[in-house]
KEBA-463033 format. One line per field, with one value per residue (C-alpha): residue number from 1; x negated, z, y negated. Coordinates in nm, 3 decimals. Each point is the difference from the previous one (the first is absolute). Example, Ala and Ser with C-alpha at 12.3 -4.5 7.8 and 13.67 -1.06 7.14 Angstrom:
% residues 2
nr 1, 2
xx -1.230, -0.137
zz 0.780, -0.066
yy 0.450, -0.344
This chain:
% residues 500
nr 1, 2, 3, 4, 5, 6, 7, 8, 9, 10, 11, 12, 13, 14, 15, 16, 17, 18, 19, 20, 21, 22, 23, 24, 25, 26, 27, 28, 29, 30, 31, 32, 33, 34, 35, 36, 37, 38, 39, 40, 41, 42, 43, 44, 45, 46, 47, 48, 49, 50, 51, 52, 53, 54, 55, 56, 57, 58, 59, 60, 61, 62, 63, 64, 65, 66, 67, 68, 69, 70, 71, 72, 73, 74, 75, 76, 77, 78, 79, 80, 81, 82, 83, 84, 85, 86, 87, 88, 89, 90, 91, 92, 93, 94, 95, 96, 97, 98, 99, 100, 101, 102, 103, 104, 105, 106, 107, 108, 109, 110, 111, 112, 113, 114, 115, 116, 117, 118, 119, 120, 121, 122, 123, 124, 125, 126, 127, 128, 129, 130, 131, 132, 133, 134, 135, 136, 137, 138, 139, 140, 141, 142, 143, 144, 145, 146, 147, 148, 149, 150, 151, 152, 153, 154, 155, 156, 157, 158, 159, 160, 161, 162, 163, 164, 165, 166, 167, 168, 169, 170, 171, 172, 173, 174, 175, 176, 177, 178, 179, 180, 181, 182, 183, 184, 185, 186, 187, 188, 189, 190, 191, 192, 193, 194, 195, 196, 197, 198, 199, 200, 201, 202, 203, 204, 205, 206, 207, 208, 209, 210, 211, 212, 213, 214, 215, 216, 217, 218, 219, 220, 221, 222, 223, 224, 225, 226, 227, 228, 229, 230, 231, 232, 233, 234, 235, 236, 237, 238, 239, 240, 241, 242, 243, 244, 245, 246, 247, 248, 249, 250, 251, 252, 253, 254, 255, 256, 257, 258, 259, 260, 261, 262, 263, 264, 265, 266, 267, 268, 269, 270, 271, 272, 273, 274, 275, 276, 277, 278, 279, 280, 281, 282, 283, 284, 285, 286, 287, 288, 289, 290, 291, 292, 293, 294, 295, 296, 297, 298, 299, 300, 301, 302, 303, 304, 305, 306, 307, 308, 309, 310, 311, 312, 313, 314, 315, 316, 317, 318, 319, 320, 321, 322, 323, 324, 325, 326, 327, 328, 329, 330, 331, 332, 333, 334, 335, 336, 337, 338, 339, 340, 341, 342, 343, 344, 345, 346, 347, 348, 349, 350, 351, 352, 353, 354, 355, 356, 357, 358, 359, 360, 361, 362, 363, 364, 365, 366, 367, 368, 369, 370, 371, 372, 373, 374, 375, 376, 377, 378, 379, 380, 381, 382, 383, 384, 385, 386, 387, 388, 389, 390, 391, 392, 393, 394, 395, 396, 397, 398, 399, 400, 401, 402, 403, 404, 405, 406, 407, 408, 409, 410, 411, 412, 413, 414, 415, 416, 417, 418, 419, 420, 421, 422, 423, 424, 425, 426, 427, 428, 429, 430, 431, 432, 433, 434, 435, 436, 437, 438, 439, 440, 441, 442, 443, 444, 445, 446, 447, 448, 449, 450, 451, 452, 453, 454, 455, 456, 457, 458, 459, 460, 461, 462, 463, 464, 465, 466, 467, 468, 469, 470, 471, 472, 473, 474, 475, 476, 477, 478, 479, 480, 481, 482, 483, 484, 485, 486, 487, 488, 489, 490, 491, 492, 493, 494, 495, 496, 497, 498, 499, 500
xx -14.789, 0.200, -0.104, 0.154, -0.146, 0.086, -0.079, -0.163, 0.308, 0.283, -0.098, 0.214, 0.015, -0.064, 0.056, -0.255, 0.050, -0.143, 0.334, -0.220, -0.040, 0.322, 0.093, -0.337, 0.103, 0.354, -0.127, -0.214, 0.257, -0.221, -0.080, 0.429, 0.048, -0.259, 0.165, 0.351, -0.119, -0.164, 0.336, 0.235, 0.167, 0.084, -0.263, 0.260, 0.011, -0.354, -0.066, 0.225, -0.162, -0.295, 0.116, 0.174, -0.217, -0.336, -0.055, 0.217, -0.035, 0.150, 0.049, -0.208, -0.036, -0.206, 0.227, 0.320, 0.203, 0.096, 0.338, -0.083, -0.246, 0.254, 0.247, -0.261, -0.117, 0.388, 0.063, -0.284, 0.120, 0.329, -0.122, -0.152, 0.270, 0.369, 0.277, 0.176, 0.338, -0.018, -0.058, 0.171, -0.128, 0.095, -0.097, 0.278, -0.053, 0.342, 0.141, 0.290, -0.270, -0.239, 0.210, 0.132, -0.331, -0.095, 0.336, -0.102, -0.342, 0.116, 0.196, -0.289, -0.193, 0.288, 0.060, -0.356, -0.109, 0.347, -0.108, -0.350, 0.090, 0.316, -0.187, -0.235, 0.251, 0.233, -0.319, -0.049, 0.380, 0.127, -0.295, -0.194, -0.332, -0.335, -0.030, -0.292, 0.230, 0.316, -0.315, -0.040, 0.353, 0.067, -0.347, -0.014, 0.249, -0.287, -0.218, 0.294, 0.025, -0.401, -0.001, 0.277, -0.086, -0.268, 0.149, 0.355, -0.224, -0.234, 0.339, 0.259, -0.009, 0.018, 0.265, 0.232, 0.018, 0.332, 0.027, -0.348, 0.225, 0.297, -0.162, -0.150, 0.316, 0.192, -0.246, -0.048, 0.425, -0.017, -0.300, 0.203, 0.281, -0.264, -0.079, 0.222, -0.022, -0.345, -0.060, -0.304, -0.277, -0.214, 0.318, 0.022, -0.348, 0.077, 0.288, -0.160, -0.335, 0.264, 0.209, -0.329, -0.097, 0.370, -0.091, -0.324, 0.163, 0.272, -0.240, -0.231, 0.271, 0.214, -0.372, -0.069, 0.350, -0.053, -0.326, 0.191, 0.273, -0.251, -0.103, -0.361, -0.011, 0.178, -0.157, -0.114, 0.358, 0.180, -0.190, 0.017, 0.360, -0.005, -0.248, 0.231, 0.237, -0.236, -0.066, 0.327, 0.040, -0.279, 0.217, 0.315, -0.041, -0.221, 0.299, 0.257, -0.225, -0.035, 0.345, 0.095, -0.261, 0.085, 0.356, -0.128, 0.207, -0.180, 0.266, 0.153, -0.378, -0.022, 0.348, -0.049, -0.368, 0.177, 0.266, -0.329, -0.109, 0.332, 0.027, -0.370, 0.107, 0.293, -0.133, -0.321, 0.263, 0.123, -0.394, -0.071, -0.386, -0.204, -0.227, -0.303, -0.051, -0.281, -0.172, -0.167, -0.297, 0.125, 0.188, -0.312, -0.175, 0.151, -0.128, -0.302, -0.043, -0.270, -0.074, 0.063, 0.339, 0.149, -0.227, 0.001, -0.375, 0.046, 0.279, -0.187, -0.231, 0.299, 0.227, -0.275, 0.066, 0.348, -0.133, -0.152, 0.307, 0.188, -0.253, 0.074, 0.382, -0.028, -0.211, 0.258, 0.292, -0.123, -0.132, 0.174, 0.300, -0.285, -0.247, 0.311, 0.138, -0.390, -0.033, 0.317, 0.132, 0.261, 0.342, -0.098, -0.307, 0.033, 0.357, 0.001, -0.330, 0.112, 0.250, -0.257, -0.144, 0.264, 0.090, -0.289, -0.016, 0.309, -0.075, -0.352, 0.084, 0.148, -0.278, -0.254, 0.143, 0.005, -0.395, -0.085, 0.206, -0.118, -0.313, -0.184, -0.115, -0.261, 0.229, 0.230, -0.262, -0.289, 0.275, 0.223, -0.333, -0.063, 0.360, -0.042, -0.329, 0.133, 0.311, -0.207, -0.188, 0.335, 0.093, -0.289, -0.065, 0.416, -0.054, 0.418, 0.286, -0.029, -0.313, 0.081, 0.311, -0.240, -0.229, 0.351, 0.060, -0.373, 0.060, 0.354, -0.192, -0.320, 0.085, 0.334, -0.182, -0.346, 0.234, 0.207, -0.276, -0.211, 0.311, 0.037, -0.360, -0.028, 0.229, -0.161, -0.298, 0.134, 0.112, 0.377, -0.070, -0.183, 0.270, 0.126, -0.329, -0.109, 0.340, -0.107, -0.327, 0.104, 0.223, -0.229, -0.263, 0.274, 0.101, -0.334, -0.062, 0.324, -0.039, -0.394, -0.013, 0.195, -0.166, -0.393, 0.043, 0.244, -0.264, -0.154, 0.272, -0.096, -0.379, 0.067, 0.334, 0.288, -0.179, -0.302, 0.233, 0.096, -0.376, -0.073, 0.294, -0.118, -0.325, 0.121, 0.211, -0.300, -0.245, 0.327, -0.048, -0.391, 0.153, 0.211, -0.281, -0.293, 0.246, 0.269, -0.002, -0.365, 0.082, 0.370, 0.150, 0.346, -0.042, 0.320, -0.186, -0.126, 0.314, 0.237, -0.215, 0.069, 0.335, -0.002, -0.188, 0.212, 0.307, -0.150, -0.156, 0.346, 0.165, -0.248, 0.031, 0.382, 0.032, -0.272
zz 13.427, -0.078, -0.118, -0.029, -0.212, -0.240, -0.312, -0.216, -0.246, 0.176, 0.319, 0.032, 0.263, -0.042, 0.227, -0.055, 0.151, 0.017, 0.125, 0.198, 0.189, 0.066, 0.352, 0.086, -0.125, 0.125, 0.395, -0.029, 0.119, -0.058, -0.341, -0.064, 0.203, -0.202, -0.353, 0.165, 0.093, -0.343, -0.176, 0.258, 0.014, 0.289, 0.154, -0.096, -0.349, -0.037, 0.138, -0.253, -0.261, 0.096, 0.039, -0.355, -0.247, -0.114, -0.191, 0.062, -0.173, 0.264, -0.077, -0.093, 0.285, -0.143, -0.227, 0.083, 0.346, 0.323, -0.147, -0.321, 0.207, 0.240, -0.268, -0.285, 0.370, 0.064, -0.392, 0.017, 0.346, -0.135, -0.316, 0.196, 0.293, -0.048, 0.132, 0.289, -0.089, -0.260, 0.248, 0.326, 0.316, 0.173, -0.027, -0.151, -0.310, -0.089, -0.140, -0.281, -0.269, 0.082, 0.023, -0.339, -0.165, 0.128, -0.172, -0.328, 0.003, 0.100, -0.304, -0.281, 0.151, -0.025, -0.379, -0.073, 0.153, -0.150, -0.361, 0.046, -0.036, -0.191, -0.312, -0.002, -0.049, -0.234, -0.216, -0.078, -0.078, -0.182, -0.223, 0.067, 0.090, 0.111, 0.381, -0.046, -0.184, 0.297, 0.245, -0.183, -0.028, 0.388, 0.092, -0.213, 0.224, 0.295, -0.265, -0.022, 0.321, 0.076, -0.305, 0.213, 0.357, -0.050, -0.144, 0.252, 0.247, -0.084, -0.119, 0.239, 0.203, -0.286, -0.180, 0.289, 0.186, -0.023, -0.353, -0.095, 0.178, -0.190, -0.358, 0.140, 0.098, -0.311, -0.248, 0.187, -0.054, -0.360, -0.080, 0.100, -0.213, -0.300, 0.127, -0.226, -0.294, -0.082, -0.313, 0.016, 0.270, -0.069, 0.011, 0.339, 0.105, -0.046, 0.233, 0.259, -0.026, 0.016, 0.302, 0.169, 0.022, 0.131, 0.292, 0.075, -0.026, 0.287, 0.212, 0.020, 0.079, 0.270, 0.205, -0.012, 0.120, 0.231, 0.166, 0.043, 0.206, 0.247, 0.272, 0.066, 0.272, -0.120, -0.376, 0.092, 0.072, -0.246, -0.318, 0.156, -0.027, -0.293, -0.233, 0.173, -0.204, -0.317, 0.204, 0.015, -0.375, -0.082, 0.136, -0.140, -0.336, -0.130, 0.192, -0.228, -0.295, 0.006, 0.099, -0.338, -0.190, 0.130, -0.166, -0.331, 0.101, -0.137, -0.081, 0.364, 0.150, -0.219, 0.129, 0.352, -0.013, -0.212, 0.277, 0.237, -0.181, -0.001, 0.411, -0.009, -0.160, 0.173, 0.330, -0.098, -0.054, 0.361, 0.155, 0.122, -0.089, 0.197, -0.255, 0.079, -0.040, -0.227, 0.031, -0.290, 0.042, 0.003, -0.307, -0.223, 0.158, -0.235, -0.358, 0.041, -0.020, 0.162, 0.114, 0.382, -0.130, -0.077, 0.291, 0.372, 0.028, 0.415, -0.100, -0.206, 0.224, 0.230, -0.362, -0.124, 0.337, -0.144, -0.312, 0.160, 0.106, -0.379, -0.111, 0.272, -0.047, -0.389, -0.065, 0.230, -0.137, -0.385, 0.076, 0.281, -0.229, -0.178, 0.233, 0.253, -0.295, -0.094, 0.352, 0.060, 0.207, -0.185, 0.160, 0.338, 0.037, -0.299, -0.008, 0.386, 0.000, -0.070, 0.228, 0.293, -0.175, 0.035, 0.357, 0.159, -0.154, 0.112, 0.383, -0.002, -0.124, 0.300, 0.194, -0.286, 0.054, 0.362, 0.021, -0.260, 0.158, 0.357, -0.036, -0.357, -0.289, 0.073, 0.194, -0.303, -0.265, 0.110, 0.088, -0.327, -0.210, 0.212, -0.065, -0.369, -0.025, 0.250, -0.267, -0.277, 0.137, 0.098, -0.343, -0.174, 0.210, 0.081, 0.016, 0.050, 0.018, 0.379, -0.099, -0.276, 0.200, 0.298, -0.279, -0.093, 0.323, 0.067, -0.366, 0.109, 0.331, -0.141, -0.311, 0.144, 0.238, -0.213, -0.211, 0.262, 0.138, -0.264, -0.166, 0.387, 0.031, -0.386, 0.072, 0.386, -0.215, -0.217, 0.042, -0.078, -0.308, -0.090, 0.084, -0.291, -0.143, 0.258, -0.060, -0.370, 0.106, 0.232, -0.210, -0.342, 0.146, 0.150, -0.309, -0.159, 0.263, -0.066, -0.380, -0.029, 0.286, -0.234, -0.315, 0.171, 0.206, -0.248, -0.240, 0.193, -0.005, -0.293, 0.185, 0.334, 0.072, 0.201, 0.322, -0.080, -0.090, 0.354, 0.134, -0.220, 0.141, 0.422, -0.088, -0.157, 0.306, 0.201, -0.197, 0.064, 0.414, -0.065, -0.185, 0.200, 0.328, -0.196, -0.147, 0.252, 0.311, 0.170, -0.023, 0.160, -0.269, 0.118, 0.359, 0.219, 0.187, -0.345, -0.182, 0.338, -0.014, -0.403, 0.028, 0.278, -0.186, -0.316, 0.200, 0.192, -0.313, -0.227, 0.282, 0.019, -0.399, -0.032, 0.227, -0.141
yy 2.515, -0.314, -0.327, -0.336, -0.271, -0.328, 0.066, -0.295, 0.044, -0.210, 0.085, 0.311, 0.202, 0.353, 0.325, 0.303, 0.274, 0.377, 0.225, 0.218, -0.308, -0.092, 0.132, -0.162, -0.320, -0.037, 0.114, -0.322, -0.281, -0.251, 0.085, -0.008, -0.288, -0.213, 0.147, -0.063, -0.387, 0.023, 0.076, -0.190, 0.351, 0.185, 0.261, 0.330, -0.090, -0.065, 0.327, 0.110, -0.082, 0.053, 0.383, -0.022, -0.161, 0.104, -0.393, -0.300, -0.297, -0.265, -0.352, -0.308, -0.210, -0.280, -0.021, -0.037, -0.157, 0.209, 0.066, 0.126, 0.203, 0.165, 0.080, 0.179, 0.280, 0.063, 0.021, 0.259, 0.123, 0.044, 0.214, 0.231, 0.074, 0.106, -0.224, 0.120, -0.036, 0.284, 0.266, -0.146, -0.111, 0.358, 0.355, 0.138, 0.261, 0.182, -0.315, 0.055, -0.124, 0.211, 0.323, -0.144, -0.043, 0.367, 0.147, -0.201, 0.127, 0.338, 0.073, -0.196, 0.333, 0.271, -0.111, -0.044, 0.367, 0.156, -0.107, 0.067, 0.370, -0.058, -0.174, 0.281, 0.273, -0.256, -0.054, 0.365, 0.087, -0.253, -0.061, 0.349, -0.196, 0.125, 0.018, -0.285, -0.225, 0.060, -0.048, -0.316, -0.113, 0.059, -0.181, -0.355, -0.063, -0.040, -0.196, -0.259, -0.032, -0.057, -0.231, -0.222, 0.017, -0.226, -0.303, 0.077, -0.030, -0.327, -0.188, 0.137, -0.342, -0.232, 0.143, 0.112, 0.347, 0.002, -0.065, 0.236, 0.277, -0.069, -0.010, 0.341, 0.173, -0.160, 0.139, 0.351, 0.038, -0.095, 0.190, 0.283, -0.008, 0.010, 0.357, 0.144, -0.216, 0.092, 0.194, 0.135, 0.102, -0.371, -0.215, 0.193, -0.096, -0.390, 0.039, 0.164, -0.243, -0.295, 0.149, 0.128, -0.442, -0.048, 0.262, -0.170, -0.309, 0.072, 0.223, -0.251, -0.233, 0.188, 0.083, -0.355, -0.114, 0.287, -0.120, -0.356, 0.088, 0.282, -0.198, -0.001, 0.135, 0.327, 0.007, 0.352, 0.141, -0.212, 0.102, 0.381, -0.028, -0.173, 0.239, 0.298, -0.088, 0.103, 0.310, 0.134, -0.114, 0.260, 0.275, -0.124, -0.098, 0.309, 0.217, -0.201, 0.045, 0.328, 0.071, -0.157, 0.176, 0.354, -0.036, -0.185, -0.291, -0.299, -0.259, 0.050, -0.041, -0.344, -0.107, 0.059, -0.213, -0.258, -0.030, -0.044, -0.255, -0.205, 0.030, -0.116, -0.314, -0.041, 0.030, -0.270, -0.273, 0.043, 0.020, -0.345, -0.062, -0.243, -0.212, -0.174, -0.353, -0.088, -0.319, -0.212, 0.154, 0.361, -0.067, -0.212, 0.339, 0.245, -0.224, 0.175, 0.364, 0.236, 0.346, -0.093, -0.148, 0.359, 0.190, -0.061, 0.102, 0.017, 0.274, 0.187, 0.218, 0.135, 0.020, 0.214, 0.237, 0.055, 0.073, 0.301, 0.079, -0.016, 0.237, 0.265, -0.019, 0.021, 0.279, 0.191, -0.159, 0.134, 0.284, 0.200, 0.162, 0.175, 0.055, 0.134, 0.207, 0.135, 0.171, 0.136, -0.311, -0.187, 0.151, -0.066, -0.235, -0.188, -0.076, -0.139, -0.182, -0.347, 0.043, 0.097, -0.326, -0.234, 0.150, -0.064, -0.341, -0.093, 0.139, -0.132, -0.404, -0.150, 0.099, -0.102, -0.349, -0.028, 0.103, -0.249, -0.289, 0.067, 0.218, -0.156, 0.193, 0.217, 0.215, 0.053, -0.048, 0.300, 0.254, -0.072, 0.067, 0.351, 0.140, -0.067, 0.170, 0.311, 0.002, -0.008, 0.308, 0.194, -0.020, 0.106, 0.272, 0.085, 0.422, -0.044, -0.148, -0.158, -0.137, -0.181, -0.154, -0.081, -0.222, -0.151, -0.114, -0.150, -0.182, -0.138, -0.120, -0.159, -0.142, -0.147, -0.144, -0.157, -0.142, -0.141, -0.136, -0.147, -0.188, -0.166, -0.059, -0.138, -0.284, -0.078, -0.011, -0.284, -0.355, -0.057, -0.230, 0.330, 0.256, 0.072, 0.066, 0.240, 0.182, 0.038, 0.126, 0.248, 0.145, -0.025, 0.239, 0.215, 0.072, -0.013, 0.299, 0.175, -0.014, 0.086, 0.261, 0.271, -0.090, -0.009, 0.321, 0.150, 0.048, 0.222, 0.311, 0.189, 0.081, 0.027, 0.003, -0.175, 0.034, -0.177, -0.299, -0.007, 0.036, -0.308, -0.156, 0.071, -0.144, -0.373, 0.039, 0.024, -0.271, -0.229, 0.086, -0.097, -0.295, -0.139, 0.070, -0.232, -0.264, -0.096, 0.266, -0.035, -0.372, 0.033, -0.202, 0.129, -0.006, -0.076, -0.286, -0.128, 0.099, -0.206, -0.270, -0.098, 0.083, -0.290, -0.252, 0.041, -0.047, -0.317, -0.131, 0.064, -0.223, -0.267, -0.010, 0.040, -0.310, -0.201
């Protein structure tokens, strides 16, 4: 339930609230129009926040005069909407800056996928390392990029999203010409920790300059579009990689990603990047420090959906050359499976978008978690070629689509003063998913085999479906009425607050 009261501190007013109770609480007009009255705000933005924050701390009314009053619930009003002049008063998505930010984000992905595999093999040649220590060399880089997502995305707003994304693309381009200047296998290491915080430092910058330029009204579409871009990076950078590899070109593989890197940078300098305007309050907010500072706890259940996800796609991604190869299916199933994958991701995405935009989440989140546990199954139980393929194709479907999903949902789930934050979180226990799934289930090969990796994989895919039913489903958190009817307030409310 909800409760209003003075304390005997100040007399400050202060909104409880219980989220199962919100819908409850924001049907009752009277109860909004007395807070609304209370606040001297309109009825639509205290709905809003009554819908967006579990405890607000208002203003002191004994305290202080009418004005005073009226500017401290916009100031907070304010921190919790976005301004409507960043995303446009229309509906329009394909805008030049948001094709642009795709195309930036696009290639981050192709280089980071093409040296994933590319270190691996370079490790091993040049300075005839274990197969542990090239594992280790091509993965710090995701530890580098975990260790920076969280601070890119908790400071992205004070320092500038322009300017985090141009640091990020700056340092990714120099950290590549060090490549080659390395000595030795540790020196190696540094660079790829140091280049593995520029990637999480642009990623996380490019989705959040993503998210501000999708309408609201089409977030489901727009982030489809825009995490298709990583998609097709998935299929085009390993291709480039191993094309490289195959031939024992190396410095030609390091020119070619340096040349990326430089066309990244070139092409963030010509994105225009709509900032937020912090007020006082936002800015005194970020002196202190806190665990809710660097997490968007009303992100984290749906995020944690996605990590479900990670740890589907990994185990195949690490495994399938030698569990393809172990049963006689690497010329045929093996060597076309991730490009089943990233067909059917591509085909299935503009759909994925339109059902979340127009028919809410369930419908994309319940199906998404059944074609990764069928694909999980096809795989582990492939007796040939065709089946192995057909679990390709449910994998390209269902995690395109969770993923798609979740990141949209993440940031609905978030206020905009929070944005970047949920971004970070999303993305944090994606990765945490996509680097734990191989290592956790992986451990598991030498006593029962690749399939039972895959078994272990359909059942977290099922615990996520129970998951998702007893956290978030059964209570229609991502209904279309329910999902329409925020969208609507935060538009109303960003207006009221943009002209106060």
């Amino acid at each position: 339930m909800f409760f209003v009261y003075w304390t005997n501190c100040g007399g400050r007013l202060i909104l409880f609230c219980e989220r199962r109770a919100l819908d409850m609480c924001c049907n009752d007009k009277g109860f909004v129009n007395e807070l609304s009255k209370e606040m001297n705000i309109t009825e639509a933005d205290a709905e809003f926040i009554l819908m967006s924050q579990g405890v607000v701390g208002l203003y002191n009314r004994r305290r202080r005069g009418t004005e005073e009053a009226e500017e401290q619930a916009r100031a907070l009003l304010a921190a919790s909407t976005c301004h409507e002049d960043s995303r446009g008063s229309g509906e329009k998505l394909w805008t030049a800056n948001y094709m642009l930010d795709i195309a930036i984000n696009f290639f981050v992905y192709v280089v980071h996928y093409q040296l994933m595999l590319w270190s691996t093999s370079y490790a091993i040649n040049t300075w005839q390392v274990s197969i542990s220590t090239a594992g280790l060399a091509s993965g710090i880089f995701i530890v580098g990029s975990l260790l920076m997502r969280l601070p890119a995305g908790r400071y992205i707003d004070l320092a500038g999203r322009r300017r985090l994304l141009l640091w990020g693309t700056s340092a990714y381009f120099l950290l590549m010409l060090l490549y080659r200047l390395c000595p030795d296998v540790a020196s190696f290491m540094v660079v790829r920790l140091l280049q593995g915080m520029a990637f999480g430092a642009t990623s996380t910058a490019t989705s959040i300059i993503a998210a501000s330029l999708i309408p609201l009204k089409r977030m489901g579409s727009g982030i489809g579009y825009y995490t298709l871009g990583v998609t097709l990076a998935s299929a085009v950078g390993p291709f480039w990689a191993l094309s490289f590899i195959n031939v024992g070109d190396f410095e030609t593989s390091i020119i070619f990603c340096s040349a990326l890197a430089l066309i990244i940078l070139c092409l963030s300098w010509l994105l225009k990047v709509p900032e937020r305007d912090l007020s006082e309050r936002e800015r005194e907010a970020y002196h202190g420090v806190s665990l809710g500072d660097f997490i968007a706890k009303s992100s984290v259940a749906i995020s944690m959906i996605a990590m479900v996800g990670g740890v589907c796609y990994s185990t195949v991604l690490s495994y399938m050359g030698e569990y393809a190869a172990a049963n006689g299916m690497a010329e045929l199933g093996g060597r076309f499976f991730f490009l089943c994958f990233a067909a059917a991701s591509i085909l299935s995405r503009p759909l994925i978008g339109w059902l979340l935009d127009n028919r809410g989440g369930n419908v994309v989140i319940y199906p998404s978690l059944l074609f990764l546990t069928g694909s999980m199954l096809l795989v582990a139980f492939a007796a040939d070629d065709y089946m192995l393929l057909a679990g390709g194709v449910l994998l390209g479907i269902g995690y395109g689509s969770i993923t798609a999903a979740c990141h949209a949902l993440a940031l609905h789930c978030s206020l905009s003063r929070k944005m970047g934050v949920a971004t970070s979180t999303y993305f944090m226990l994606l990765d945490m998913g996509t680097g734990a799934g191989p290592y956790c289930l992986g451990s598991v090969v030498p006593f029962f085999g690749f399939s039972a990796v895959y078994i272990m994989a359909a059942i977290i895919a099922v615990l996520g479906f129970g998951g998702y039913f007893l956290s978030m489903g059964r209570f229609h958190r991502f209904s279309i009425e329910r999902l329409d009817r925020e969208r609507d307030i935060k538009k109303r409310a960003a207006m009221h607050a943009a002209n106060a």
